[in-house]
Backbone as a ProteinNet text record, in pm:
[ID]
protein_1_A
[PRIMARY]
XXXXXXXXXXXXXXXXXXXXXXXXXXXXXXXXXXXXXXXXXXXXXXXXXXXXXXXXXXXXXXXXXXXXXXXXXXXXXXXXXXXXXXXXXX
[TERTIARY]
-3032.2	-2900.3	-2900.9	-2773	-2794.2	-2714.9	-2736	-2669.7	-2499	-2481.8	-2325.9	-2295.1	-2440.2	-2376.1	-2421.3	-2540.7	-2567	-2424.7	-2390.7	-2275.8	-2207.1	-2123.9	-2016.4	-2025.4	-2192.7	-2216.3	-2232.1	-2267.1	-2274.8	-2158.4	-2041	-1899.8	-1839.5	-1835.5	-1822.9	-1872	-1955.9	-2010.1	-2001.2	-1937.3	-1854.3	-1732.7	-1683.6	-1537.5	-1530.1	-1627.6	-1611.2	-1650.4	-1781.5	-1744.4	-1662.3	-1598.4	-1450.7	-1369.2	-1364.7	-1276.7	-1304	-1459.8	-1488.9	-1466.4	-1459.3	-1458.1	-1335.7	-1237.7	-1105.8	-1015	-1065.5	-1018.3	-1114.8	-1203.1	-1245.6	-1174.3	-1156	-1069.1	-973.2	-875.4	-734.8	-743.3	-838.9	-858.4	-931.1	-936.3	-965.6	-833.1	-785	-679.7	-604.5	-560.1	-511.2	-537.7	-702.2	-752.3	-711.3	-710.1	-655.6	-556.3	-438.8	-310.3	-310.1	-358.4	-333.6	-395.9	-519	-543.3	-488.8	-457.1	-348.1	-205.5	-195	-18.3	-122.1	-213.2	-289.8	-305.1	-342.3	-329.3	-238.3	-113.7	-21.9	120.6	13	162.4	249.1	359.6	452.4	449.9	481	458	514.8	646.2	648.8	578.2	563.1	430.7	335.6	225.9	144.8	196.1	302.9	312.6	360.5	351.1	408	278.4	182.8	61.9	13.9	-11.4	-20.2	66.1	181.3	252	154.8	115.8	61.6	-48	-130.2	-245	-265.1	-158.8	-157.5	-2	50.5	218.8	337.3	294.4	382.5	311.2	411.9	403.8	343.9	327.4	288.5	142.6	69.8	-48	-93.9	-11.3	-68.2	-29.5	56.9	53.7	-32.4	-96	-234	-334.6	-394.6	-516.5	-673	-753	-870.8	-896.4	-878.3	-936	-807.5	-696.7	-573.3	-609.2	-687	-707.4	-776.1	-905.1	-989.6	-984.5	-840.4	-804.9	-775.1	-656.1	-602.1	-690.7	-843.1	-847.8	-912.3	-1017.6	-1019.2	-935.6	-813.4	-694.2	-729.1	-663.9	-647.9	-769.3	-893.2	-1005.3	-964.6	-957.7	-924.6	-840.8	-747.8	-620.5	-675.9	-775.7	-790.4	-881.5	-976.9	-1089	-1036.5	-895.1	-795.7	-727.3	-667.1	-633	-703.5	-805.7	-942.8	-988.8	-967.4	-1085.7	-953	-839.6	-725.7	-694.4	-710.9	-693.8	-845.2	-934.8	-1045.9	-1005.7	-979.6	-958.5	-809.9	-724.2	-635.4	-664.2	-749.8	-721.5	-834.4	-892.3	-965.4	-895.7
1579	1536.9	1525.9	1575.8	1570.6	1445	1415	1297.5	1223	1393.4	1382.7	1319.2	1329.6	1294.8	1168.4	1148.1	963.6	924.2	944.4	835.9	831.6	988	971.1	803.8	865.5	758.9	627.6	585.2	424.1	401.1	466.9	483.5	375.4	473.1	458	345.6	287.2	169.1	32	55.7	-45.9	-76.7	18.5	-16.7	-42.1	-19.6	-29.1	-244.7	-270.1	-411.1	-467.6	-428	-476.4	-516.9	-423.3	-410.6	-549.9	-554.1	-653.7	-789.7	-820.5	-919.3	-955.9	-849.2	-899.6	-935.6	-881.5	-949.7	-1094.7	-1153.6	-1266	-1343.1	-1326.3	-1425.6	-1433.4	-1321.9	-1390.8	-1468	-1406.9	-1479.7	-1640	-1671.3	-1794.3	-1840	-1786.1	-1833.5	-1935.5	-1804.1	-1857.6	-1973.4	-1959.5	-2090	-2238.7	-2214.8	-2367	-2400.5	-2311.7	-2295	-2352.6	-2341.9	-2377.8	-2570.9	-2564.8	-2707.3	-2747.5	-2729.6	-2838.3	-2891.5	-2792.2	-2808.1	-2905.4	-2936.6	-3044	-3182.9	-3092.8	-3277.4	-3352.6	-3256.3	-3330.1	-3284	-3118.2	-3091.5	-3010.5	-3014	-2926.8	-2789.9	-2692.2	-2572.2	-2496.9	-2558.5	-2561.1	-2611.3	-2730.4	-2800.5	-2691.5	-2640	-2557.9	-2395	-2389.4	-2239.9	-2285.3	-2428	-2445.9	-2477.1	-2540.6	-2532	-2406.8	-2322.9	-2111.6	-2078.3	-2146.2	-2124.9	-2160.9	-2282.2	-2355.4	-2269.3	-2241.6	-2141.4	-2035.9	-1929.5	-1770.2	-1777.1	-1842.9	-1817.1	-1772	-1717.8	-1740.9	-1760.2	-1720	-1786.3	-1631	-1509.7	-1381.8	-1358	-1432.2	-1401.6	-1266.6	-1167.2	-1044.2	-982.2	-958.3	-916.6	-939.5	-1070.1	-1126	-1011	-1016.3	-963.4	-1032.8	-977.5	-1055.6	-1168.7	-1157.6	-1302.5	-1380.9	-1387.2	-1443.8	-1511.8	-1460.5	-1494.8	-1566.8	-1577.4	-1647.8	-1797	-1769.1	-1893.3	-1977.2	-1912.6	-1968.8	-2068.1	-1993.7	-2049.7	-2138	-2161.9	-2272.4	-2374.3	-2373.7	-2472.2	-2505.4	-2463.2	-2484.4	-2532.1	-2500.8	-2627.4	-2735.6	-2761.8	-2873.1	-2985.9	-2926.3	-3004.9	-3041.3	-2939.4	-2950.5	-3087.1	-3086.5	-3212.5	-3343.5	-3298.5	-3445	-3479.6	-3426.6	-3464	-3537.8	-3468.3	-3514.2	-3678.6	-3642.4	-3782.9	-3922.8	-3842.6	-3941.4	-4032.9	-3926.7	-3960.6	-4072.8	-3996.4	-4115.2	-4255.2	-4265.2	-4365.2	-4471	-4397	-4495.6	-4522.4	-4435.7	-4438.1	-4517.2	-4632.3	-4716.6	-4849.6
-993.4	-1036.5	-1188.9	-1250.5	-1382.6	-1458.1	-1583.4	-1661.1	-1593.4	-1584.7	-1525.9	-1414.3	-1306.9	-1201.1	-1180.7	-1235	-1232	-1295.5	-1390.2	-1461.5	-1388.5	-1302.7	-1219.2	-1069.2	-1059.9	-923.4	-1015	-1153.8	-1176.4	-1167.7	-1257.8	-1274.8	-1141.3	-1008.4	-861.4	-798.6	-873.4	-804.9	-875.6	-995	-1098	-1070.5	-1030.8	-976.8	-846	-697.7	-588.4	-620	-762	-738	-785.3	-874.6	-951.9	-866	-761.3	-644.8	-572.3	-533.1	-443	-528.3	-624	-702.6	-716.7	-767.5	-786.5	-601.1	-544.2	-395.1	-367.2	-370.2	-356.7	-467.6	-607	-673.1	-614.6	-526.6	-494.1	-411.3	-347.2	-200	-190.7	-333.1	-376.3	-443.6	-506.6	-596.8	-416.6	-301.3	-203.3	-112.4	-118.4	-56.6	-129.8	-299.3	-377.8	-337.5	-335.5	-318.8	-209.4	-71.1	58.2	1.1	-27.9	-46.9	-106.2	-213.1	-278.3	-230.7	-110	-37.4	47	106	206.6	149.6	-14.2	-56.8	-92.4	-68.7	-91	-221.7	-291.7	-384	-340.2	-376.7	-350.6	-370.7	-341.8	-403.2	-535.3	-553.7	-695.7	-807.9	-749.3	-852	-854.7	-767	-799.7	-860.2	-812.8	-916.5	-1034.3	-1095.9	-1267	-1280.3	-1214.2	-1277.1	-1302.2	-1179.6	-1262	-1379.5	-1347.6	-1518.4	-1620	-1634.1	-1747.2	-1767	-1641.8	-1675.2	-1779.2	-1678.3	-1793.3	-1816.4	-1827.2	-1913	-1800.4	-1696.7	-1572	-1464.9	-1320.3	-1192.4	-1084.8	-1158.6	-1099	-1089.8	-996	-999.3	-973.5	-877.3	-839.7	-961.5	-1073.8	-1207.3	-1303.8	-1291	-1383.4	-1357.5	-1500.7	-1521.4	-1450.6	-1482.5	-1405.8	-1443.3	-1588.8	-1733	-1637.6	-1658.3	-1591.2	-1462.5	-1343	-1235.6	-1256.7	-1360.4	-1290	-1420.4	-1545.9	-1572.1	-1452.8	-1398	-1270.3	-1164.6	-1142.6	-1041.8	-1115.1	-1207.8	-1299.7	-1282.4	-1338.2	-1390.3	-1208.4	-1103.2	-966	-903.6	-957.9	-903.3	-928.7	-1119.8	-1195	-1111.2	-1081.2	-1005.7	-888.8	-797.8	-689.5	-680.3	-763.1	-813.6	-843	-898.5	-944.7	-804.8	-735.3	-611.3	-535.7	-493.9	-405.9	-511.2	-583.1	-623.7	-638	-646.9	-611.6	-488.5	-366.5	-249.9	-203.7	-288.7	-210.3	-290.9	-425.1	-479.6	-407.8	-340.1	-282.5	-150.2	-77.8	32.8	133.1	-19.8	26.6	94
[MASK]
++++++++++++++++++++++++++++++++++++++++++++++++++++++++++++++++++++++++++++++++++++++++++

């Protein structure tokens, strides 16, 4: 195999994990999203928090850097919730 065709196959296997990567962030972004409606926010509340994140409420338009502000900011909240509920719900 020549130069050409290794690059073509690293090429192919950079993007098949891009692929796999950028579907587990959404599929995380979705799991916060579901917990945070459990602990109790509204769903507007959480899509103005994705606002605050990357500047709007379109996560499938976000870039990757974008997503994975998102799921950042959406742990954050998720960590503030949780440590809320144990604190009252003594």
């Amino acid at each position: 195999m020549n130069l050409q065709g290794v690059l073509y196959m690293i090429t192919a296997i950079v993007y098949r994990l891009l692929g796999r990567i950028q579907m587990r962030i959404e599929q995380r972004i979705q799991q916060l999203y579901k917990k945070l409606l459990k602990l109790g926010y509204y769903p507007f509340q959480v899509q103005s928090i994705i606002h605050f994140a990357i500047g709007n409420s379109d996560v499938e338009a976000a870039t990757a850097a974008d997503k994975i502000k998102v799921v950042n900011v959406l742990e954050d909240y998720e960590k503030l919730a949780y440590n809320f509920s144990l604190a009252y719900s003594k």
